[in-house]
Each structure stands twice: as structure tokens, then as C-alpha cells.
N, C-alpha and C positions, 0 to 999 in steps of 0.2 A: 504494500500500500504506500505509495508515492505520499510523501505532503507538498501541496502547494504552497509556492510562496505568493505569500498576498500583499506583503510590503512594498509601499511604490518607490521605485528609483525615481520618480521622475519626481515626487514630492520629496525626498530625500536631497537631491539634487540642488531643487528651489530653496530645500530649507538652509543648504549650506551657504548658497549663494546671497538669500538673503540675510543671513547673517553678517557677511561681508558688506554687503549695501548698508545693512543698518551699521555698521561702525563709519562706513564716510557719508552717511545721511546724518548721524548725530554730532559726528564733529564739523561737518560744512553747517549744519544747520546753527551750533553753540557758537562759530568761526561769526556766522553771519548777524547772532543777536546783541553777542559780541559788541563788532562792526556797526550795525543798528544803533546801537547805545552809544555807541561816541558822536556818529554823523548826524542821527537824530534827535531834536529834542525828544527823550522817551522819559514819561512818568517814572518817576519810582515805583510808583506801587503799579505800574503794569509789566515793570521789566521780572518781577519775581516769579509772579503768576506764570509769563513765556517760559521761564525757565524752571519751570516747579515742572508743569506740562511736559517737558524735553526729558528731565529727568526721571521723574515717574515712567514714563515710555522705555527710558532706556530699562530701567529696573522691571519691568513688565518682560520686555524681549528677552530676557536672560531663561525665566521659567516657560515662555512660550514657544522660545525655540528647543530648549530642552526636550518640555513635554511632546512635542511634536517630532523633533527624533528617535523620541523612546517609544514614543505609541509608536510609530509606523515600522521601526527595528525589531521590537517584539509584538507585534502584529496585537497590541490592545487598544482596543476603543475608548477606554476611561481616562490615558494620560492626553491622547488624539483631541477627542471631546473639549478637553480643559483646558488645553493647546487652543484649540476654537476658540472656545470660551475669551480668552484673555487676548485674541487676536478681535475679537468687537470691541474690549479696550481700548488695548493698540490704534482701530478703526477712528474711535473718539477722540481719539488724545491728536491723530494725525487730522481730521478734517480740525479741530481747532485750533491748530498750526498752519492750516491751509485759508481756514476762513476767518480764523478770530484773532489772530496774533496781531500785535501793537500796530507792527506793520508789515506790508505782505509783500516782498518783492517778487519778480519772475524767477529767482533761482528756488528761492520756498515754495512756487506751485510746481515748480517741475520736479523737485526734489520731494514732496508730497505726493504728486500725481502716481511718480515713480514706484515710491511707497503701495499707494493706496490697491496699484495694480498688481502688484507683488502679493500684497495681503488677500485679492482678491482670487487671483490664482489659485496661491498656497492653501484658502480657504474652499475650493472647488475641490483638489486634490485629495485635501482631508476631509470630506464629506464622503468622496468616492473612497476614497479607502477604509475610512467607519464602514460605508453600509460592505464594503468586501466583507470586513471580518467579523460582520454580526452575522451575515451572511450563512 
């Protein structure tokens, strides 16, 4: 009796590569509020908030890449799920970087859009791979 394998390469793949992206999507983005705040007149009490947002996100992608590795490696739908889960976080925290941040340049929508597409994939892939292994 054969076992199949159910784990996706190709959501494996995305997950490593967005990993990568999110380390030069959070330091161009930190680079850019940065930046923002010298050339800007920016409030104080809005520059904390930009960056409360930045860093909470980073601290979220740590466990959503994880969980999203280990579900799809050992083919379980509970770590995958909770990978999800914190990937509509993620979703939240990046449209408020895209539409609500102090100020929005064209490098923040491309460097969000980027994102948003990434999450959007990797959230397909891990849908299709839950219902595999409930399957």
C-alpha cells in the first residue's frame, strides 16, 4: 500500500519565497517611514501607530510562516488552518499600510500590492491543500 504524498511543493515553494519578500518588504517599508518622518511633516502620535502596524506584522509572519511549513510538511490541517488564520491578520495589518498609513507613496502600494498577492496565492494553496488532507 503506497502513501501518497499530499504536501504541496508549490505552496512550500511560495512559502519560502515569501519569506524572503517579507524580510525586504519590512525593511524597505521601516527604510521608507523612516524616510517619511524626516521629509515629512508627520505627527507624532501617527508615526507610532505606522510602526506599531509594521511591527506587529513582522511578529505575526514569524508563527504564520512557520505554521504553514509544518502543516503542509507533515500533511496536518490544524497548524495549515492557523497559518490561515493569522494570514487574514497579516491581510489587515497590510491593507492598513496600503490605505491608512500617515502617508502612502507609490513604493508602499507596490510593495503592499506585492504582498497582498503573495498572501492571496499562498492562501489558495493552503485551502487546496487542507481540503487534500481532510480529504
Amino acid at each position: 500500500n503506497m502513501s501518497s504524498q499530499l504536501s504541496s511543493l508549490p505552496l512550500q515553494i511560495l512559502l519560502y519565497v515569501n519569506g524572503i519578500y517579507y524580510i525586504f518588504y519590512f525593511l524597505a517599508t521601516l527604510a521608507m517611514i523612516i524616510y517619511k518622518s524626516q521629509v515629512f511633516s508627520y505627527p507624532d502620535d501617527f508615526l507610532a501607530p505606522d510602526l506599531a502596524v509594521l511591527f506587529l506584522m513582522a511578529i505575526l509572519e514569524v508563527p504564520r510562516l512557520y505554521l504553514g511549513f509544518k502543516g503542509n510538511l507533515t500533511e496536518a490541517e490544524a497548524p495549515l488552518g492557523l497559518s490561515l488564520g493569522l494570514t487574514v491578520g497579516s491581510v489587515v495589518l497590510c491593507m492598513y499600510l496600503l490605505l491608512w498609513q500617515t502617508y502612502v507613496l507609490w513604493a508602499d502600494v507596490l510593495l503592499n500590492a506585492l504582498l497582498l498577492a503573495a498572501y492571496a496565492l499562498e492562501s489558495g494553496l493552503k485551502v487546496t491543500a487542507i481540503a487534500a488532507f481532510v480529504s
